[in-house]
Each structure stands twice: as C-alpha cells, then as structure tokens.
C-alpha positions in Angstrom: -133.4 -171.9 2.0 -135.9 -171.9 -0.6 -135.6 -175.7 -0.9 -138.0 -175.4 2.4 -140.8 -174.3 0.7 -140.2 -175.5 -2.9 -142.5 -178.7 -4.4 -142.4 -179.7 -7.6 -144.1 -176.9 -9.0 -142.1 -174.8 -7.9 -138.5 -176.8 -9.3 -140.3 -176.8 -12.4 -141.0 -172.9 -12.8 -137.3 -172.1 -11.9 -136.2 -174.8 -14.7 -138.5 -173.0 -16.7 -137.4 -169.8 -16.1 -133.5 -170.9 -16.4 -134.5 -172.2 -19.9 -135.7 -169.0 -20.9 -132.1 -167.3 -20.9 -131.3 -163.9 -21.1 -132.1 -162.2 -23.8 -130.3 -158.9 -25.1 -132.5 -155.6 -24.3 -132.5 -153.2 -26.6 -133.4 -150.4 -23.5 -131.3 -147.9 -22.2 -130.6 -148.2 -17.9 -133.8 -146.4 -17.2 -136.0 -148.9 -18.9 -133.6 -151.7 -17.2 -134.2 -149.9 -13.7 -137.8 -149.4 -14.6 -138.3 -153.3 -15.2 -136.4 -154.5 -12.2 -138.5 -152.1 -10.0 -141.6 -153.8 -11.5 -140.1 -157.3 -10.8 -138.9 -156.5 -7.4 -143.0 -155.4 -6.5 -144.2 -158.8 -7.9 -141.5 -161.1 -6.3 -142.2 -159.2 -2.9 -145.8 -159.6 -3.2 -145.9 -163.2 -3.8 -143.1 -163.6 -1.2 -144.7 -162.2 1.4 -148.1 -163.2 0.5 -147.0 -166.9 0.4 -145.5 -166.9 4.4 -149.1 -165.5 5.0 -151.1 -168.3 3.2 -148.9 -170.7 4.6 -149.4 -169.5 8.0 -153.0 -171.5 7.5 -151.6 -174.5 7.5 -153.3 -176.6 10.1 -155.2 -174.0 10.9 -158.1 -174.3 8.1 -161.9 -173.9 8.8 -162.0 -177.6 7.0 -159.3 -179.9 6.1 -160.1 -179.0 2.3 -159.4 -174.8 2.7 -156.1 -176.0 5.3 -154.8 -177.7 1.6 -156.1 -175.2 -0.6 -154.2 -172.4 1.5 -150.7 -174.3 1.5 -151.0 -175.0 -1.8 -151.6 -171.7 -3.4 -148.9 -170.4 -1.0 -146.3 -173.5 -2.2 -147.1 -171.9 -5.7 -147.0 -168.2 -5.0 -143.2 -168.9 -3.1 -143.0 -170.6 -6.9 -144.0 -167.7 -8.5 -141.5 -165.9 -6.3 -138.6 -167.8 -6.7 -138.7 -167.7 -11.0 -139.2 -163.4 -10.3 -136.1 -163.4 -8.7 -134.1 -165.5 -10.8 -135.2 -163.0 -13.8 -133.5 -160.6 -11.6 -130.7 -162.5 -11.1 -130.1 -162.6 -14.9 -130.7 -158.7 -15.1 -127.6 -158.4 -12.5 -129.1 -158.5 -9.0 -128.5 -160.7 -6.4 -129.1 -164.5 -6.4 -132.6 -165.3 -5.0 -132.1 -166.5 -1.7 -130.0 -163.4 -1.1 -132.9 -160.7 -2.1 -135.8 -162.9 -0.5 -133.9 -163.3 3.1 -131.2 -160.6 3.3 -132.9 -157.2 2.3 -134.1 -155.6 5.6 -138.0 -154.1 5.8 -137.1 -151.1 3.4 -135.7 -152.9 0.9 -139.2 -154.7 -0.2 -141.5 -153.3 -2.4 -144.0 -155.2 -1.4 -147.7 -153.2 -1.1 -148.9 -153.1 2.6 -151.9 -155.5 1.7 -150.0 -158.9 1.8 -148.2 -157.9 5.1 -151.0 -158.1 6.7 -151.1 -161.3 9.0 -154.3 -163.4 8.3 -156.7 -162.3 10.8 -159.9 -164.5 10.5 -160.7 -166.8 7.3 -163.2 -163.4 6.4 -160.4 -161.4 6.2 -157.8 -163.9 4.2 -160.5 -165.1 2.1 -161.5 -161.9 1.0 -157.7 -160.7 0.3 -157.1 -163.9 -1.5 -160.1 -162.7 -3.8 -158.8 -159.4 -4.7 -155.4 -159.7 -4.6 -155.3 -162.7 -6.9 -157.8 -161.1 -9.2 -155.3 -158.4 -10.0 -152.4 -161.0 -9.9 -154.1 -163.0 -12.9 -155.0 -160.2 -14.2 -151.0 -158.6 -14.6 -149.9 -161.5 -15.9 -152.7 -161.9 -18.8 -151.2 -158.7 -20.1 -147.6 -159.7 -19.3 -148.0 -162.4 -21.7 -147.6 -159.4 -24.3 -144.6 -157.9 -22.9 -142.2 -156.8 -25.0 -139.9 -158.4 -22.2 -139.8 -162.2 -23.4 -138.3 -163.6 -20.8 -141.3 -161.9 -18.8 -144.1 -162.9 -21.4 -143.1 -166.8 -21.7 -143.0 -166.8 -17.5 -146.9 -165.2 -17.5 -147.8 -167.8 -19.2 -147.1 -170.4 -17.0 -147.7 -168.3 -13.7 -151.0 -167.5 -15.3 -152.1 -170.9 -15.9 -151.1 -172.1 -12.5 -153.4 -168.5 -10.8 -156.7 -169.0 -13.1 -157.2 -172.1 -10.4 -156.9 -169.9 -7.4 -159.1 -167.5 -8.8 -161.7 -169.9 -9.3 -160.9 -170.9 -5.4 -161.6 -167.7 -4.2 -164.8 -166.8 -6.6 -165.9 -169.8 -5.4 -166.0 -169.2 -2.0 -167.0 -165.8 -2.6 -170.1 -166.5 -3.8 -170.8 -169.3 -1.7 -170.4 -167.4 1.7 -172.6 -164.4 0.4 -175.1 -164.6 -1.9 -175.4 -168.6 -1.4 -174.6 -168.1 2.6 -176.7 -166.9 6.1 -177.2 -163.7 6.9 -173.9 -164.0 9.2 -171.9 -165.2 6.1 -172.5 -162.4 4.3 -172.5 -159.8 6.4 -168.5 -161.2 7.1 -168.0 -160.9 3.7 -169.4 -157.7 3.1 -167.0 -156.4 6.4 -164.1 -158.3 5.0 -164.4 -156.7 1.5 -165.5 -152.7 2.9 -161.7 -153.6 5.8 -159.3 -155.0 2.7 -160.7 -152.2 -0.6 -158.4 -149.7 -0.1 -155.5 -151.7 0.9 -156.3 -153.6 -2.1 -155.9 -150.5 -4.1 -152.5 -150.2 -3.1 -151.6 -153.2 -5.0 -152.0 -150.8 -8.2 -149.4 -147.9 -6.3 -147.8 -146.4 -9.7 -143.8 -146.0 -9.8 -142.2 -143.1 -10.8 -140.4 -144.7 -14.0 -143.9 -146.7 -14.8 -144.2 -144.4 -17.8 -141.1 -146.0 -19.4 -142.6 -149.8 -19.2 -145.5 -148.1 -20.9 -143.5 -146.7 -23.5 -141.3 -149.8 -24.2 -144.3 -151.7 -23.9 -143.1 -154.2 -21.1 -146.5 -153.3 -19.1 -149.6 -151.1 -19.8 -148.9 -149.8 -16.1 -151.0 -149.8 -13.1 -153.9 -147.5 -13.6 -154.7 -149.7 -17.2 -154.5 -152.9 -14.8 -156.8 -151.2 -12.3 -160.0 -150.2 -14.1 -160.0 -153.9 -15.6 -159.7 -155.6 -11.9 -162.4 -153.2 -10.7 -164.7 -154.5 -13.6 -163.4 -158.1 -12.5 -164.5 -157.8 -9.2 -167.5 -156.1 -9.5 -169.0 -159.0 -11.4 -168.4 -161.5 -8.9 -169.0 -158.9 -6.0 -172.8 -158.8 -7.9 -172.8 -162.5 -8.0 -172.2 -162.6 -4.3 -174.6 -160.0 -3.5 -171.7 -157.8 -1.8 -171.5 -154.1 -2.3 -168.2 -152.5 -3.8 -167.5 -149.7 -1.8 -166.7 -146.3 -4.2 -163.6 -146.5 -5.3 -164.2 -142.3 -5.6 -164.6 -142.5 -1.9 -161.9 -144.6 -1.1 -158.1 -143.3 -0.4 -155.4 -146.0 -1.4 -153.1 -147.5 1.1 -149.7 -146.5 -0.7 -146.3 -146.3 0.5 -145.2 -149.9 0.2 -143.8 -149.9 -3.1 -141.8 -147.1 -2.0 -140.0 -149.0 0.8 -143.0 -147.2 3.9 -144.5 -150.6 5.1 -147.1 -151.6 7.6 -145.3 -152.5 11.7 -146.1 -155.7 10.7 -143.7 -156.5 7.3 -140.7 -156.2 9.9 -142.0 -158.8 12.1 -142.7 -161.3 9.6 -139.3 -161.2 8.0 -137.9 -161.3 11.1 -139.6 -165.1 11.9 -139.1 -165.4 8.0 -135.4 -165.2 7.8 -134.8 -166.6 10.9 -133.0 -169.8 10.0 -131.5 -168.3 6.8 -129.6 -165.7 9.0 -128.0 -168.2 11.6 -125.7 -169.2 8.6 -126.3 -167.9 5.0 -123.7 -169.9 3.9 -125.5 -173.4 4.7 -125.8 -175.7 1.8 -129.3 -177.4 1.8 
C-alpha cells in the first residue's frame, strides 16, 4: 500500500535505508526498547503528518503552495516508510503492517499532526514549527551512536532544510512583509498551534537511556534549541512567541491518549489496506 504514495524519493530512501544493514548493538533490551519507542514517535509523526499535507492537494491558495504541500507530504510518507524499515530490522513488523494495522492507541504520534488542516493559517503555521523541530532532531541524529540512525539523518535532513526554507519563507512573507490581516492570521495561527507544538518534545519514560547510550540528547536538549530557532524567524516576521512559562503542553500522544480526530483519519487512511492486506501492488 505504500507504493500509493511512494515517488522516487521515496524508493530511493528505502534503498537507502536497506543498504544500511543491521548493525550489531552493543545495548542491553532497555536501550533496544528505548530506541524503537523513539523510532515509532518519528515514523508516526511523519505518517500522520504526511495524510494531512496531502489532504491540500488541489486544494492550495495557488497552484505553487497545492505542489509544495504534496510534495513535502510525498517526502514525509518517505521519511516514514525508511523509519519503519529500521524497525523492521530491530524485529517489528514489516512497514505496511505497523503504518495500516495498529489501531488509534498503538501510535505514538503527538496530538499536533492529527490535527486536520483547518485553514492555510493554521497548516502553514504547523508546517513552520513542526518542521523546525523535525530538522532540528535529525541534525543531532547525524551523531547517534545508532549508525543505521545517523547515515538515515543525513539524507532525511538534507531533503527537510528545503521545507524549512518553505515555511520561513512564507512566514515572513505573510507577517512582517504582509497586511495587517496577514499578520494578524499568523499571529492567531502561531498563539492556536504553541502548545500543541510543545507536545512534539513529550519526554518518554526510558529517554534517559538514549541519553546515556548517546543515541539522542533527548527532548528537553531538542526543545530549548527549536525555541531559539523559532524565535529568530518569529522576530523576523514580526510575530510574538507566546511564553513558553505560560504555556501547558499538549501531551498524551506519545503515550497512546490521542486527539478524536487520529481515529478518524486512520480510519479513511487504512481504508483500502484493510479490504485485503494481503493484496500484492
């Protein structure tokens, strides 16, 4: 089923990720358990935020933000696809099973990218932060101690620099380089998506192992250097970051508590996949 959504880009991060191979861990089962957890919240997030994107298709304010959106989501379902096949070589399912098979609390995913895409404000804005933190993770998974996990950043990061520039872009253009109505969208759109942002950055209970074993430097390290991130180009756009002291995080996702709208989606999601799972295509 992936084959529906898969261009070249994203045949050529699975080959990549094949020619990685499996390399022998040196970790005990809790810092195996610990790293599947933290590759089963990335693959979920760029999943689920890829049906979103994609649900822009023909529906773009212009012609060139209708391309941009399917693109980015053809190479977030990418980005998805090479996650799971690292979890395939740790033991778990193949990847079509764990993207169309798991049931609502069986993703990881944080309650941000569940959200359906609401007005371009809204998407624009979550494309912003969200992919922020994403190239941000996978700059400093390019020093995990995981290789399979460092060589894949690489190339996922090189493909997300471009959709950060997208967003910045566009950021900056509809508010300090906008109207008065432009900006004051943006401004809503960013004081609406902030704290369900910050649950992008939910910690996990083993996180302190991937720490230790130096896989990942966690979520709280990852969190004070998108906060800087965004506050530049926030400045740049005129908008004002709401206080992040002020601010409670929209948690639960990573735990398997989702929004009422995850269920929904993966139920139009999977919809073909579950007719007959055993399809060839």
């Amino acid at each position: 089923m992936f084959n529906e959504y898969q261009s070249i880009v994203v045949t050529i991060v699975c080959l990549y990720v094949k020619s990685i191979g499996v390399v022998n861990m040196s970790q005990d089962s809790s810092s195996i358990k610990a790293l599947k957890q933290l590759l089963y919240h990335m693959a979920d997030d760029s999943l689920i935020i890829a049906h979103r994107n994609s649900e822009w298709t023909g529906l773009g304010p212009i012609l060139e933000e209708d391309i941009a959106f399917s693109s980015i989501a053809q190479d977030k379902m990418g980005h998805a696809l090479a996650l799971y096949t690292l979890l395939e070589q740790l033991g778990e399912p193949e990847p079509d099973i764990s993207a169309f098979t798991r049931n609502e609390q069986d993703f990881t995913c944080c309650h941000f990218v569940e959200y359906p895409i609401g007005g371009y404000d809204f998407s624009l804005m979550r494309h912003f932060l969200f992919d922020s933190a994403e190239l941000l993770r996978y700059e400093m998974l390019e020093k995990s101690s995981y290789e399979p996990l460092a060589k894949l950043s690489s190339k996922i990061r090189g493909e997300i620099k471009y959709h950060v520039f997208h967003a910045d872009t566009w950021i900056v253009q509809l508010g300090a380089q906008g109207n008065e109505e432009s900006k004051s969208r943006m401004q809503s759109a960013l004081n609406e998506c902030y704290p369900l942002a910050l649950g992008i950055f939910e910690p996990s209970e083993s996180e302190h192992i991937l720490v230790e074993q130096k896989i990942f430097d966690g979520e709280h390290a990852l969190e004070q250097i998108w906060h800087e991130r965004i506050s530049t180009i926030c400045d740049k756009a005129g908008l004002i970051l709401p206080s992040r002291e002020t601010i409670t995080p929209v948690y639960g996702g990573r735990k398997g508590f989702h929004s009422e709208h995850l269920q929904a989606m993966l139920n139009e999601m999977t919809e073909v996949f579950r007719i007959d799972p055993s399809a060839e295509w």
